[in-house]
C-alpha positions in Angstrom: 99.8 96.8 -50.7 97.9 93.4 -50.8 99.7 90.3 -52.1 97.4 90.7 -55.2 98.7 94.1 -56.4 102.5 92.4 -55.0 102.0 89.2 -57.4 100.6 91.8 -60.2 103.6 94.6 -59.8 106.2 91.6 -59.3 105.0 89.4 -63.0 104.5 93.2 -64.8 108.5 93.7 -63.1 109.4 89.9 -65.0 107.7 90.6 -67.9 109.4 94.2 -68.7 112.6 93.6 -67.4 113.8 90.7 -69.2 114.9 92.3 -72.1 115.6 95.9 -71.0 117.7 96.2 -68.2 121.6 95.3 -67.1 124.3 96.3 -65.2 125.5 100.2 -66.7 127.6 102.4 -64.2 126.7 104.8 -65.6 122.5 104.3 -65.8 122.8 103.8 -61.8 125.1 106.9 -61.6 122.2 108.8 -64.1 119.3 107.4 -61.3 121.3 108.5 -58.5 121.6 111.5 -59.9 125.5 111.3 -59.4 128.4 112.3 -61.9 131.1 111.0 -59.9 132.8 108.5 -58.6 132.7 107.2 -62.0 134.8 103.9 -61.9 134.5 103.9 -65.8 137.0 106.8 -65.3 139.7 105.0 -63.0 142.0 103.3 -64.9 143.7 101.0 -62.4 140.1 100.1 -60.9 139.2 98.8 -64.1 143.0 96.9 -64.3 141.5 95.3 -60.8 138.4 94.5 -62.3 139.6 92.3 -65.3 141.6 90.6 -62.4 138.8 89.6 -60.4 136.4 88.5 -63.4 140.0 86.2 -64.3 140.0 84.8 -61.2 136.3 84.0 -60.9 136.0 83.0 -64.9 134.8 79.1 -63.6 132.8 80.5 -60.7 128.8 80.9 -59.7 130.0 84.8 -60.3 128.9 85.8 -63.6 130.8 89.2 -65.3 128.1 91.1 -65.4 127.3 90.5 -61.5 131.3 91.3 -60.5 130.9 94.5 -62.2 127.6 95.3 -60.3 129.2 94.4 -56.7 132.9 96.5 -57.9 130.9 99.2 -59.1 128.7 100.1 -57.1 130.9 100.0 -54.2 133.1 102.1 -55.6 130.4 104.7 -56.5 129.0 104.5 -52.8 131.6 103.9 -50.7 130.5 101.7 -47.9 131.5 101.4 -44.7 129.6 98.1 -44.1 129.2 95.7 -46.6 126.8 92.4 -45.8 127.2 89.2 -47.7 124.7 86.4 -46.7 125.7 82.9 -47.7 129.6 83.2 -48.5 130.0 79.8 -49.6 133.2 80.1 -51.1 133.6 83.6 -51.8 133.5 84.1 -55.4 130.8 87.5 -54.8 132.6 88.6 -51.4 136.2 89.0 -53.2 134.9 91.8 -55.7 133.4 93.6 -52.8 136.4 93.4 -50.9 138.7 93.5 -53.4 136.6 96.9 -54.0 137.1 97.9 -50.1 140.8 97.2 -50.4 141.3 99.7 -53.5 139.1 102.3 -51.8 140.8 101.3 -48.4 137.9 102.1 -46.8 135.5 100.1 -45.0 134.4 95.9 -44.1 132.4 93.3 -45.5 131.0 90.5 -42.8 130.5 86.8 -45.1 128.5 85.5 -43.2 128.1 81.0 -43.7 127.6 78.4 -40.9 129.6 76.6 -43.5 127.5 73.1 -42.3 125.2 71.0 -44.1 122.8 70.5 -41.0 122.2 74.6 -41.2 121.9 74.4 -45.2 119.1 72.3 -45.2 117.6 73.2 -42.2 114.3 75.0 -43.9 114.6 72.5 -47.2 111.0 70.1 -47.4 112.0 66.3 -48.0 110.5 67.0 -51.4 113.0 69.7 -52.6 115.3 68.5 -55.3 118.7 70.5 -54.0 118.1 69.0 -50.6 120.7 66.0 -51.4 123.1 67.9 -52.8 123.4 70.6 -50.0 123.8 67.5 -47.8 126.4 66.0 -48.5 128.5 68.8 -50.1 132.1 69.2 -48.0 131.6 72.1 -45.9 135.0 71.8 -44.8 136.4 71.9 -48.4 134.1 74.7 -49.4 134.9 76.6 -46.3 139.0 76.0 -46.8 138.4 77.6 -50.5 136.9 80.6 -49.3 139.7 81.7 -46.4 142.5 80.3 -49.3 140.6 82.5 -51.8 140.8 85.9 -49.6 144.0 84.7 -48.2 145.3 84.8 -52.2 144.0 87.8 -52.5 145.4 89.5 -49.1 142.3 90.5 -48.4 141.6 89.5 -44.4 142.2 92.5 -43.1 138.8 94.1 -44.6 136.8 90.9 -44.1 135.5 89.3 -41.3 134.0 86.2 -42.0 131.2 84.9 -39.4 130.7 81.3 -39.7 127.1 81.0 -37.7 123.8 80.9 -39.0 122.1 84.1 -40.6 120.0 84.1 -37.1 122.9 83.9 -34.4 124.7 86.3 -36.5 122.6 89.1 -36.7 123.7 90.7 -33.4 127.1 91.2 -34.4 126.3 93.1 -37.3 125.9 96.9 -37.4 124.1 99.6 -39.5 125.1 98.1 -42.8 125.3 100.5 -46.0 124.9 97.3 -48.5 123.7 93.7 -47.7 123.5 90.9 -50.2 121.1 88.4 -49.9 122.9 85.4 -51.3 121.8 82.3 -48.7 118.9 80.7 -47.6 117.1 79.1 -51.2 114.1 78.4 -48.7 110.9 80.3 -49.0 111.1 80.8 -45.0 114.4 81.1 -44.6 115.1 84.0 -47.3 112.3 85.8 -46.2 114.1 85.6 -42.9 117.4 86.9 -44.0 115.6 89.8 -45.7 113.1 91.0 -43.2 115.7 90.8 -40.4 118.8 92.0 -42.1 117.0 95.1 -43.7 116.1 96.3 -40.7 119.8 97.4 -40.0 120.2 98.9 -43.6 120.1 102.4 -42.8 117.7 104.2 -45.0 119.4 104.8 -48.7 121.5 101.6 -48.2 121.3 99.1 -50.7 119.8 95.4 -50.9 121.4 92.9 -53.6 118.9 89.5 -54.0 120.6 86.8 -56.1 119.2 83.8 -57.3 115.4 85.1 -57.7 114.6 82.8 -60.4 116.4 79.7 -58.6 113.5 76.7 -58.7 112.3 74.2 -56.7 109.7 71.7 -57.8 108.4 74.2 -60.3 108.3 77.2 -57.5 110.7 80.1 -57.2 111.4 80.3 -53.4 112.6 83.6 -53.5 109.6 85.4 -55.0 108.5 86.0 -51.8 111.3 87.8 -50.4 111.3 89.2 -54.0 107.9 90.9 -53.6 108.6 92.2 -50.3 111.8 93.5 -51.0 109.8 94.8 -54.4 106.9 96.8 -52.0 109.3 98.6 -49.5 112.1 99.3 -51.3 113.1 101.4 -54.4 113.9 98.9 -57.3 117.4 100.0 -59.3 118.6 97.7 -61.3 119.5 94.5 -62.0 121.7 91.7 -63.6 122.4 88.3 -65.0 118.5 88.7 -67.0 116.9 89.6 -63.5 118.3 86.7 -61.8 120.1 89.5 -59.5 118.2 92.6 -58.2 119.0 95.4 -56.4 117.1 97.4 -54.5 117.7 101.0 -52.2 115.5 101.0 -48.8 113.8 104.0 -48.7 
């Protein structure tokens, strides 16, 4: 597919998703063509579920994106969960929160948790580069392990604090990444073309931040569109801001 027909079939996916689509269990359980695990049916999941959304009410981590990440891991049951760009946690607790109900399987947050790596692909020009520089690391990093410590919830993550790039050999076939890092073009496009490589086929690929902007661009529309031409688009959350994908 040219980047023409990419451009076309990514503005046509903009334009008709806006208004239609959000998070349902059950419309990805219909599209799966799957009746069960319902987690609409488990009452104690949905008890752990309120907790979560509590604890991450003043957090980057909207409802309707906790619900997505609690969901569908409870629907698929993954054995290897990928979360790029931890920061400090609030989308890696409902995964593992998830895991640690299921008590079954790991999520790897990856971070470098330093400012050097965070703007490492930002231009001069770029309006979040000041603010990713002097942000504490150290603080932001302390909130994430006191945030998974809270929760008791070490034993089913593994937190990698490295780059994207020196991590990536440490990681195996992963059943769901989340692509929640980089807000370079480059560097997202990275992540994505590197990390789905060890999605094995009928894993799943979370994007967040697609409409994030930089001097009047949207870095990740790249990684977007290719993500958008290889993969199967499912669903999506937060008005499109958060798409998920199924590699084929």
């Amino acid at each position: 597919m040219n980047r023409i027909k990419i451009a076309a079939l990514a503005s046509l996916f903009f334009f008709t998703t806006s208004a239609l689509h959000s998070w349902q269990a059950d419309d990805f359980l219909s599209i799966v063509e799957r009746t069960e695990p319902n987690p609409q049916s488990d009452t104690r999941f949905a008890t752990l579920k309120e907790k979560i959304k509590e604890s991450l009410q003043n957090s980057w981590c909207s409802e309707e994106k906790i619900d997505l990440l609690m969901d569908l891991t409870f629907i698929i049951r993954p054995r290897v969960c990928v979360e790029i760009g931890a920061f400090t946690g609030s989308s890696v607790l409902p995964v593992a929160a998830a895991l640690q109900y299921l008590d079954q399987g790991k999520i790897y947050a990856i971070d470098a948790w330093a400012n050097e790596e965070a703007i490492r692909n930002l231009s001069p020009e770029d309006p979040n580069r000041s603010w990713w520089s002097t942000v504490d690391m150290s603080a932001v990093r302390n909130s994430f392990d006191q945030l998974l410590q809270g929760w008791n919830l070490l034993n089913v993550c593994t937190p990698i604090a490295k780059s994207s790039a020196q991590a990536l050999p440490l990681i195996p076939e992963i059943d769901f990444l989340h692509l929640d890092g980089d807000f370079s073009e480059e560097g997202s496009l990275y992540d994505a073309k590197h990390y789905l490589a060890k999605v094995k086929p009928g894993g799943y690929v979370l994007l967040s931040n697609v409409y994030h902007t930089a001097n009047k661009k949207l870095p990740k529309f790249k990684t977007f569109s290719y993500l958008l031409e290889i993969c199967e688009y499912i669903s999506d959350a937060d008005r499109d801001n958060t798409v998920l994908f199924r590699k084929l």
